[in-house]
C-alpha positions in Angstrom: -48.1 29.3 91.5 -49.5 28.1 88.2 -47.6 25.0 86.3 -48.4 22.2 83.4 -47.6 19.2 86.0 -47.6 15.3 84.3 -48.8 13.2 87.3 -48.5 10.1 84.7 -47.2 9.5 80.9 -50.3 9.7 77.9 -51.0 12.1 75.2 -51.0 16.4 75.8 -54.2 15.7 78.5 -51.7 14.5 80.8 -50.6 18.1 81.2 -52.3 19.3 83.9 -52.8 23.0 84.5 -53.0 22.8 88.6 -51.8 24.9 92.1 -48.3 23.8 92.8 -46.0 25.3 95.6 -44.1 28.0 94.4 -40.6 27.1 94.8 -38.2 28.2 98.0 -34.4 28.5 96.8 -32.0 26.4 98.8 -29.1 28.0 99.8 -27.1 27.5 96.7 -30.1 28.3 94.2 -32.3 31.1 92.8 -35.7 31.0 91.6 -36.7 33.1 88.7 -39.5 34.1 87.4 -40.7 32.5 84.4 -41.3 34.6 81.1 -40.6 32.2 77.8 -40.3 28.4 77.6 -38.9 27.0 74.4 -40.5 23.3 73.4 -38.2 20.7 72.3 -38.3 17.2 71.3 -37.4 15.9 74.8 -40.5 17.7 76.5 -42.9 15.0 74.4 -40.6 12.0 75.3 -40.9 13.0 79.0 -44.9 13.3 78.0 -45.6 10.2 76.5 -42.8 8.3 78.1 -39.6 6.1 77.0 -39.2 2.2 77.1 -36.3 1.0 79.9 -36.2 4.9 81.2 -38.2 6.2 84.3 -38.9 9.8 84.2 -39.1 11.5 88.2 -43.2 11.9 88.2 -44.5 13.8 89.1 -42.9 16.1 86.9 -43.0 19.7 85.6 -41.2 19.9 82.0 -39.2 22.4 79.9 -36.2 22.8 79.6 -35.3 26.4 77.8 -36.1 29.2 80.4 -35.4 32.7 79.7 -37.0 35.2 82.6 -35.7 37.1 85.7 -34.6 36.8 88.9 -37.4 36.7 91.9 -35.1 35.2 94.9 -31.9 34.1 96.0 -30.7 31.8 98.4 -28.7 32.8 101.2 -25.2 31.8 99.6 -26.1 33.6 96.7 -24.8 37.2 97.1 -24.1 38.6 93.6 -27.7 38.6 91.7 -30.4 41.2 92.1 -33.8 40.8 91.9 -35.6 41.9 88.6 -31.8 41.1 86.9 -33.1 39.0 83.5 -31.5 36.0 82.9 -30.7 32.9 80.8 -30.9 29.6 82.5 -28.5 26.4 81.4 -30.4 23.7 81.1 -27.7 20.9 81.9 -27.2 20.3 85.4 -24.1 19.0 87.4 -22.9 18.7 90.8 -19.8 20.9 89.9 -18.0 19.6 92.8 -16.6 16.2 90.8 -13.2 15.6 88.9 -15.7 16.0 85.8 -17.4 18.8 86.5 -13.5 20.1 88.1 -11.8 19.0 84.1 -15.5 21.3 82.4 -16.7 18.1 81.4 -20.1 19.0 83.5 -22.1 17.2 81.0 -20.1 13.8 81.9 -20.9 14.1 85.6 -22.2 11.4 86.9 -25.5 13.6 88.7 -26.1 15.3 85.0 -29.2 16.2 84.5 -31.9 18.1 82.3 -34.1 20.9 83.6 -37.6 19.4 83.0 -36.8 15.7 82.5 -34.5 15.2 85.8 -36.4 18.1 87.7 -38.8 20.3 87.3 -38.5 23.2 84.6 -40.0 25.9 82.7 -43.7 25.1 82.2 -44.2 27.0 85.5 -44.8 30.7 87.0 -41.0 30.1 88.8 -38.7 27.6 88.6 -35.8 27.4 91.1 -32.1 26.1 89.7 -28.4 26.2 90.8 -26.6 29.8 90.5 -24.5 28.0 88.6 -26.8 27.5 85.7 -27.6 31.2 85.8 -26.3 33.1 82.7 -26.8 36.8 81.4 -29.7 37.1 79.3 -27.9 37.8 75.8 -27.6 41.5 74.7 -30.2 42.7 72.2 -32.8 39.6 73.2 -36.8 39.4 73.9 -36.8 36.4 76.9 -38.3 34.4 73.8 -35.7 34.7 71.6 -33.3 33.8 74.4 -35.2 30.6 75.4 -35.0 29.1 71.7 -31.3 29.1 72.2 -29.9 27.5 75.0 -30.7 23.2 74.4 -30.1 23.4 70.9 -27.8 25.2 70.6 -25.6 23.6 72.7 -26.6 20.3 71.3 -25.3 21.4 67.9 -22.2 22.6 68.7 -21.2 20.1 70.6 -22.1 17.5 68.1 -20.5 19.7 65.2 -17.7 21.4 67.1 -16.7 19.2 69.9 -17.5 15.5 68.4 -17.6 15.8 64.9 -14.9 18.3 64.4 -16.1 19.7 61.0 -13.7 21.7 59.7 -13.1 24.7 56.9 -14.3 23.1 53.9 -15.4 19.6 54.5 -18.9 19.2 53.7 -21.9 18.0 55.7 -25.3 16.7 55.6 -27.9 17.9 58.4 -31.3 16.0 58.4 -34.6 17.2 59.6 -33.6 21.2 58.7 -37.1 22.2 60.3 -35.8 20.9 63.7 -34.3 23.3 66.4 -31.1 21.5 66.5 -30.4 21.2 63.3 -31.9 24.8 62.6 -29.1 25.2 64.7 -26.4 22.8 63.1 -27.1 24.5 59.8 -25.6 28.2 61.2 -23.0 26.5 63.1 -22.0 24.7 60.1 -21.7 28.1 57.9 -19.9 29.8 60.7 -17.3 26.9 60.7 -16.5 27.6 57.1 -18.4 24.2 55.2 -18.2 24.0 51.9 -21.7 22.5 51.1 -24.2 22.5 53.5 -27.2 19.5 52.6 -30.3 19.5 54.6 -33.3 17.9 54.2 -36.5 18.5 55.2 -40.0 17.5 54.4 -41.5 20.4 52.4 -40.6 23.1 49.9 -41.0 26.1 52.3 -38.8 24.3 54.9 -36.3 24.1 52.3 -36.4 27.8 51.5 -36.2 28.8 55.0 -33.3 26.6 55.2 -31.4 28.4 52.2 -31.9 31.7 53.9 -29.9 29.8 57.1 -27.1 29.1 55.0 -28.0 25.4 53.4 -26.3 25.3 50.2 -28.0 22.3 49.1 -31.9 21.1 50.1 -33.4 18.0 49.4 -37.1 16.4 50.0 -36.8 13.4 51.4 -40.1 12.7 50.7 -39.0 12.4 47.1 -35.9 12.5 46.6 -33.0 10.2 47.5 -30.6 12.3 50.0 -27.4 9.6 49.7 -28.2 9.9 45.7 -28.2 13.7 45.8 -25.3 14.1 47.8 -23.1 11.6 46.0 -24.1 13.6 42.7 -23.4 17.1 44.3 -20.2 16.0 45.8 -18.7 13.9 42.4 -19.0 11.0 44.2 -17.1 11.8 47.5 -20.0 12.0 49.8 -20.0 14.1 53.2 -17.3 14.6 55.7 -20.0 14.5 58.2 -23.5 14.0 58.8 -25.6 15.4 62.0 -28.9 13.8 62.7 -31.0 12.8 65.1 -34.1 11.3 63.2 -32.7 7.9 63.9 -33.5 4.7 62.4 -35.4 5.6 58.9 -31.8 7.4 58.2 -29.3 5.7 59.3 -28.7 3.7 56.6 -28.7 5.4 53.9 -26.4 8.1 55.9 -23.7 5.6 55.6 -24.1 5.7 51.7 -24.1 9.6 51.9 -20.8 9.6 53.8 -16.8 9.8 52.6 -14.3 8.0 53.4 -13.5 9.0 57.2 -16.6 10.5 57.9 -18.2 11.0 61.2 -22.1 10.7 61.4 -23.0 12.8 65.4 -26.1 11.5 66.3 -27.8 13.0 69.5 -31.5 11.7 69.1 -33.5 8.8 67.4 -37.0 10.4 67.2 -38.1 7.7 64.4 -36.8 4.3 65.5 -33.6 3.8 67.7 -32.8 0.5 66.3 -30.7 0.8 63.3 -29.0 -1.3 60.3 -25.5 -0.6 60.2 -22.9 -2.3 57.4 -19.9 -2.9 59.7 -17.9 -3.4 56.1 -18.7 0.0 55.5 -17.4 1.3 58.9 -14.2 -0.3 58.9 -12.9 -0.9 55.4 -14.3 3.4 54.5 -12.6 4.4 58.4 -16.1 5.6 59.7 -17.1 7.1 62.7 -20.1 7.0 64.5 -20.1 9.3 67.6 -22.8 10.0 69.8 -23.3 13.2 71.8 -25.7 14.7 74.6 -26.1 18.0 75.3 -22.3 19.8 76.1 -20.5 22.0 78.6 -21.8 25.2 79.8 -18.7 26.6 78.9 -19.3 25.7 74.7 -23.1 27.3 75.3 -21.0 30.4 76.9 -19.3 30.5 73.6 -22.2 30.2 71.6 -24.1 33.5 73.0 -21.1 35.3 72.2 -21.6 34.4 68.8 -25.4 35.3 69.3 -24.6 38.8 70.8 -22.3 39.1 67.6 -25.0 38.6 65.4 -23.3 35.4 63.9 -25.8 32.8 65.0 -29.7 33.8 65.5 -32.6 32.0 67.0 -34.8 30.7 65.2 -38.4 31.1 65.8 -41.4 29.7 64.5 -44.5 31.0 67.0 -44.4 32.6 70.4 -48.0 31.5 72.4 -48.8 31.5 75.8 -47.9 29.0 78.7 -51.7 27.9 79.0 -51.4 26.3 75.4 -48.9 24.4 76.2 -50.8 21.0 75.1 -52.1 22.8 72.0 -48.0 23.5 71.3 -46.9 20.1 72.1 -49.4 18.9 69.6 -47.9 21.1 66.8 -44.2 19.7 67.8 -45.6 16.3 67.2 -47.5 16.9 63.4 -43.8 18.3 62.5 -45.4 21.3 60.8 -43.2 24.1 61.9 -39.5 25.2 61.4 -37.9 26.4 64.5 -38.8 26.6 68.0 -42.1 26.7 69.7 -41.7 29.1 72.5 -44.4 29.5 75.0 -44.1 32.8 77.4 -45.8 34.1 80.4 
């Protein structure tokens, strides 16, 4: 088969188009048939590479894989061929006490299709029946893929960690971004009273309105702490979601009330931060981190998609064999949504 295979980390030349095996399925797995990939954030990390973290090169990346069924392994007796499907992109053993309690994405074998094996930028892919889901009622493979990884990542962070609740309000940086594209549905469907994202441009802005922001701010010019403080008479957010990182952080803390959680599942500016420990103990802040979440919340969140509550959001569909010419759009930041690549 056909695949984008990094041999070694550099810019998008290290994607290499090349003749790769085409996957068997062990016994417990099933190999499907690519027919959309979904970019995200993590796909240019595996790319270029991360200080202190070694990536399993050679490696094929993607993570969000929508397509349909082309073989089964022998213990897999209840899938048919052609059948479309969804794949989850966190995998577990499913055999440990965590995976046992639906903690999958605490096992201590977790890992991410396309950054701890090979994923979706590929003719086939081959995962664990377990990670095989329906595809969702009423969805092109494309819109399916631009659901799955961030998705999950922003309920978990909303629902699970932050616990946001019917009328708190909450801030949600980087609006253009899948997850927080994301966060900003999740956070109307949860019943938030103000909903502030920021972005980087007027048209992001609109298109974040029409998600359900009820408040947008350029941070390009515009103070977001300021803004909310003003729009909130001084209280601030109940919680803030982001995963820009360092160039935040800081002023996040201003942004937030007393209690507040800030989630945080990324860093993509700077992972070293300035924090004001006054802040955090004498205000009762929280500072949670989150990765991912169980199969069982992304269960949950189709259903939501399927009832037409939460939508994907989509900013171009192009072929697998501009996958380098994709990653370098996800790096300049100019789109809103998901990139999703399809076969």
């Amino acid at each position: 088969m056909k695949a984008f295979r990094i041999e070694k980390h550099g810019g998008p030349e290290v994607l290499e188009w090349i003749d790769v095996p085409t996957p068997e399925p062990r016994a417990d797995e099933v190999v499907v048939k690519v027919r959309a990939c979904a970019l995200n954030r993590l796909d240019l990390w595996v790319r270029n590479g991360v200080e202190g973290h070694q990536f399993p090169l050679p490696l094929i990346p993607g993570s969000e894989v929508a397509g349909e069924i082309a073989a089964t392994g022998s213990a897999v007796g209840d899938l048919d061929t052609g059948t479309d499907v969804l794949i989850a992109p966190g995998v577990s053993c499913g055999v440990c006490d965590r995976c046992a309690a639906g903690d999958d994405m605490l096992c201590s074998g977790y890992g991410i299709l396309g950054e701890h094996r090979d994923g979706g930028y590929a003719e086939y892919v081959a995962v664990p029946r377990r990670n095989i889901l329906p595809l969702p009622r009423g969805l092109s493979h494309a819109q399916a893929a631009a659901l799955p990884l961030v998705f999950l990542t922003a309920w978990h962070m909303l629902v699970e960690r932050a616990r946001l609740g019917p009328l708190e309000d909450v801030l949600i940086h980087a609006a253009g971004s899948g997850v927080s594209s994301a966060g900003i549905q999740i956070a109307k469907l949860l019943g938030a009273r103000h909903i502030f994202a920021t972005a980087s441009s007027d048209e992001k802005l609109e298109r974040a309105r029409t998600l359900g922001a009820t408040h947008t701010i350029n941070y390009t010019n515009e103070n977001f702490a300021k803004k909310v403080r003003e729009a909130t008479g001084g209280k601030g957010v109940e919680v803030v979601l982001d995963h820009v990182g360092g160039k935040t952080f800081e002023d996040s803390f201003k942004a937030m009330a007393w209690a507040g959680r800030i989630v945080i599942c990324g860093a993509t500016t700077d992972y070293l931060a300035k924090i004001n420990l006054r802040a955090v103990f004498f205000k009762s802040l929280s500072i949670l981190g989150s990765t991912m979440g169980r199969q069982s919340e992304l269960r949950t969140v189709l259903r939501h998609v399927e009832a037409g509550r939460l939508s994907p959001v989509i900013d171009r569909v192009l072929p697998l064999i501009e996958a380098p010419q994709a990653q370098s759009l996800l790096e300049q930041r100019d789109i809103f949504g998901k990139i999703v690549l399809t076969t």
